[in-house]
N, C-alpha and C positions, 0 to 999 in steps of 0.2 A: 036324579042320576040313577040309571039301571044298576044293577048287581050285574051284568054285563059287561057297566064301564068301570064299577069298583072292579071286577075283576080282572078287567086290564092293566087298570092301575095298577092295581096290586101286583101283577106280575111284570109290567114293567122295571119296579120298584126292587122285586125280587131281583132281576136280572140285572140293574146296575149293581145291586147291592153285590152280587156271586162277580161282577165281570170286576170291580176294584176290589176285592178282598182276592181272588184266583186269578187275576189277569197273570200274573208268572207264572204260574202251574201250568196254565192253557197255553203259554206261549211257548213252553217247552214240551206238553201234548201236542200242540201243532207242529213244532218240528221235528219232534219222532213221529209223526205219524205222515208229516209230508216225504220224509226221507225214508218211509217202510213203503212208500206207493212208487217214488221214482229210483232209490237207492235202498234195496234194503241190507246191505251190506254194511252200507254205512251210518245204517241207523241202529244195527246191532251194537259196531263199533262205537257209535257216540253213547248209547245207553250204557255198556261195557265200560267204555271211559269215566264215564259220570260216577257208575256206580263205586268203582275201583278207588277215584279222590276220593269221593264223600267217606269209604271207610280210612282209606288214610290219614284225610283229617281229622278223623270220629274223637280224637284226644283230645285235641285241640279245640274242637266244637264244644265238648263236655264243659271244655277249663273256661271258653268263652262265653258259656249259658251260665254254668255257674256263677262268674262273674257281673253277669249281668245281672241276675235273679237279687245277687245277694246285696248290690248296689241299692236296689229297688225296696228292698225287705227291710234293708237298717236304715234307709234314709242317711245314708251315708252321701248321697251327693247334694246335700242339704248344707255339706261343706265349702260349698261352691262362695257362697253370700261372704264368706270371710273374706274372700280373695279381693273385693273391692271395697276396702277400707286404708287409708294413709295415705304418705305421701305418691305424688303423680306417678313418676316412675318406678314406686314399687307397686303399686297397683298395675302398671302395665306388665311388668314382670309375674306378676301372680296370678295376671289374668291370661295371660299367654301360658301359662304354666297349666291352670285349671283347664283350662279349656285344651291342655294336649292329652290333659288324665283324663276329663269328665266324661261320664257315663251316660250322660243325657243324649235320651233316644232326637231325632229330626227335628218330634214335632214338639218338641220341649225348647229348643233354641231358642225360634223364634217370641215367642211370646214371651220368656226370658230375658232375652233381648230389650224387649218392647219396655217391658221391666223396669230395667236399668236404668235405660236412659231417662223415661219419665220419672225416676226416683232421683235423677241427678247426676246421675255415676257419670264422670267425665268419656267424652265420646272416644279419647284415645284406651280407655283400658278398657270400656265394651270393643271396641274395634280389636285387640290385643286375643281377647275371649275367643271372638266372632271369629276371625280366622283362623286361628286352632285349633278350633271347635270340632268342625268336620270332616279333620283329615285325621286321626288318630283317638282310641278310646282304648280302655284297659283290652275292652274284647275284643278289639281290630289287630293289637298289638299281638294278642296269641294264638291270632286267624294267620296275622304278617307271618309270625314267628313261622307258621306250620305249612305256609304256604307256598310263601316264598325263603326266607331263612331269617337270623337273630340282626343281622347285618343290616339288613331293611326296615325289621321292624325300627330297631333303636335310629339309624339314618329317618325313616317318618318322623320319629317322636321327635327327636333335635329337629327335622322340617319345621313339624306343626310349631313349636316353640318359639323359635327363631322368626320362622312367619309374625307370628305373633308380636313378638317383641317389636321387629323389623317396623310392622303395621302399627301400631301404637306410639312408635316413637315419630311416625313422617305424623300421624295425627294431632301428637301432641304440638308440632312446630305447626301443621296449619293453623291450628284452633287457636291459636295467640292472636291470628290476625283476626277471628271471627266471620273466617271465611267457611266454617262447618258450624256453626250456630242453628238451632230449633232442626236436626236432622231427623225426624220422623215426618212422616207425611200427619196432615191432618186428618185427625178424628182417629189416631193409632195412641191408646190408653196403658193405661200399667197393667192390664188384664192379662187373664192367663194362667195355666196350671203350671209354668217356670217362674213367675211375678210371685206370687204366691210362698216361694222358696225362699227367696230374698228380703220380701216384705217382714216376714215372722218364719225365719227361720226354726226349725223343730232341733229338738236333742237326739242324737245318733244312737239308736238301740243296738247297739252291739251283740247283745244275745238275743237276736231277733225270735230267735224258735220256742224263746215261751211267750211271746204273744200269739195268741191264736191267730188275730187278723194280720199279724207281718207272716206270720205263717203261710196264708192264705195269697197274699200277695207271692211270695218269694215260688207260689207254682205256679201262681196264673204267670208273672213276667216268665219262668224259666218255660214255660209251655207257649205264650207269644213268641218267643227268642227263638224258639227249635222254629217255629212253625215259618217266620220271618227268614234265618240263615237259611234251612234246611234246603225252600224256595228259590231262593236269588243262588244262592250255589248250584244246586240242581242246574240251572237254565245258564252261569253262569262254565258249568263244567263242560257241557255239552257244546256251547260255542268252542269253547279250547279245542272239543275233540274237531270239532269243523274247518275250526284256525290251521289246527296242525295237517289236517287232512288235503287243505283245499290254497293255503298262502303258503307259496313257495318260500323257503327260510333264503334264500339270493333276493328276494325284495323283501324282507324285512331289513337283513344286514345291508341292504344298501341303502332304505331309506332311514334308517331307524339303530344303525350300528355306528360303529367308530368311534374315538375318542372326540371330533371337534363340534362343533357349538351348532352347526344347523341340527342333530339328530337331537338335541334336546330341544330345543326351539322349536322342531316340526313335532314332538312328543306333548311341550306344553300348548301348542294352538290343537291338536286334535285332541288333545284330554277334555277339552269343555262340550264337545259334541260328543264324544265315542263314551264317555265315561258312565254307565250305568247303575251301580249302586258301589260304594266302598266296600264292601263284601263280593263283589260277584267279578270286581275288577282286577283281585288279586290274583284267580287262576289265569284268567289274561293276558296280566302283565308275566305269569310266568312263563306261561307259553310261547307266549314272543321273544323276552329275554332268552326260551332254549331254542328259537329261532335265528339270537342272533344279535336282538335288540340291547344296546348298552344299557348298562347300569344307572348310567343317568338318567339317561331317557325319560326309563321307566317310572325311577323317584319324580321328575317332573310332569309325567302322567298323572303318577298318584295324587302327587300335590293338587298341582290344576285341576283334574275333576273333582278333585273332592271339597273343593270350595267353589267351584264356578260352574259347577253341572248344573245342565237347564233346569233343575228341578228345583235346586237351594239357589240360581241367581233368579225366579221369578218370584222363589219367597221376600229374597230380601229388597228385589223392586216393590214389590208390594207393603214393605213398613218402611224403606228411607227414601230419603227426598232425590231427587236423582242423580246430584254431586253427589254426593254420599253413595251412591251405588255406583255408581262411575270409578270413582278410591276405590271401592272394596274390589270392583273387578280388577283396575289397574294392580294394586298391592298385591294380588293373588297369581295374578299373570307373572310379576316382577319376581315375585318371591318363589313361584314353583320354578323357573327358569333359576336363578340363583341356585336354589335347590337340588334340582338336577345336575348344573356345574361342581358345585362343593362334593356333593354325594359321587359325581364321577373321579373329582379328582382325589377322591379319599380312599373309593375302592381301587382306585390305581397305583397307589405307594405300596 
């Protein structure tokens, strides 16, 4: 092989490696820079917008890095392994619970997950976890709080919960028949840096800051987390400023307003295509709801993407068998539609 074709390679190599570690960056350079050549008005406007949230949230972002770093530092969500011990129904409850607190980043779920079940843990209280999991975390909760108001956040956290429960208990009455039995695909093991948690769980260092290396960790996650939020909001604010610029608020409140059942319904079927990352979704759903968009709606956006967005329903095709992922969509569908009803008719008393 030439040093020619090393050096293609290599720079191939280079360039996927910049295009998935910066694909958000560049995709919010590309649309300031498309809309400084056809619109430059409105690319001032969108940058002015963007930069305007990101200091408004700048509190919140701190309390949410913090949060996150410090999770990572104590090994405090090493906590998690308790919650699936006892009897059935309290493990579904503890698992719905854990999984509306837990800290665990995306890619820690899954394999987590995998975990579990290969350790035995019954499929209703992983299931309980599993949908939970992805719709609420300490740090979402006071991105929610900042973003959209206290109202929402708490309304998610009782979602993800309730979800949870809701999903572990229809689990529990399948699995008596043995019609959810061996639910992993073949050749999906206990592996994993979430397996690993469960397996031998560690002691929670509390005063993480006289260990040099939780030290060490508690900047590298708090310098991941800026770099991760900072990203997806950036490209996330900038849409809002486009939303609000360019969708007339007479079609959101028409399609997406009023108190009855289709504006949550059409809320939870576009949440699984429209929904982009649980952070970037929040200026969104605000902008819309000051378009017009119900209260419910919105909860049932949030819900639905954040369990069934293409990204997390091709994970979990790829570790459960396909009943099994057929439930977790159906339950997720059912339960963010639920969600959005209850949450509407709560903010309406």
């Amino acid at each position: 092989m030439t040093d020619t074709t090393l050096s293609t390679a290599s720079l191939r190599s280079l360039l996927r490696h910049l295009w998935h570690d910066q694909r958000v960056w560049l995709a919010s350079a590309l649309i300031l820079c498309g809309l400084a050549a056809f619109d430059p008005g409105q690319a001032a406007t969108s940058a002015q917008f963007a930069g305007r949230a990101l200091l408004n949230t700048s509190p919140f972002l701190i309390l949410s890095i913090t949060i996150a770093a410090w999770a990572g530092a104590t090994g405090a969500d090493n906590l998690i392994a308790r919650a699936f011990t006892g009897a059935p129904l309290l493990m579904i409850g503890l698992g719905a619970l854990a999984g509306g607190i837990s800290p665990f980043c995306s890619c820690g779920v899954i394999p987590l997950i995998a975990a579990l079940l290969t350790m035995g843990v019954p499929l209703s209280a992983v299931m309980a976890f599993w949908l939970a999991s992805p719709i609420m975390d300490p740090s979402m909760f006071v991105l929610t709080t900042g973003v959209l108001n206290l109202e929402f956040a708490v309304g998610k956290t009782l979602a993800a919960i309730g979800l949870g429960v809701f999903g572990g208990l229809v689990v529990l009455v399948l699995s008596r028949s043995g019609a959810l039995a061996d639910p992993l695909r073949d050749g999906i093991g206990n592996g994993g840096c979430g397996g690993a948690r469960v397996r031998a769980p560690k002691d929670v260092a509390w005063r993480f800051w006289q260990d040099p290396a939780r030290r060490a960790k508690f900047a590298r996650t708090a310098l991941s987390t800026t770099l991760f939020l900072a990203k997806w909001l950036t490209l996330a604010f900038i849409l809002e400023s486009l939303m609000v610029a360019w969708i007339p608020a007479e079609m959101v409140t028409a399609t997406l307003g009023g108190d009855g059942l289709l504006p949550i319904l059409t809320a939870t079927v576009i949440g699984v295509p429209a929904y982009l990352n649980g952070y970037a979704a929040l200026p969104l759903v605000a902008g819309l709801i000051d378009h017009g968009m119900a209260p419910g709606a919105g909860m049932a956006f949030l819900v639905a993407g954040g369990v069934t967005s293409i990204p997390a329903a091709m994970a979990v095709w790829a570790l459960a068998r396909p009943r099994v992922f057929a439930l977790y969509i159906g339950l997720s569908l059912t339960g963010a539609f639920a969600s959005g009803l209850l949450f509407q008719l709560w903010t309406s008393l």
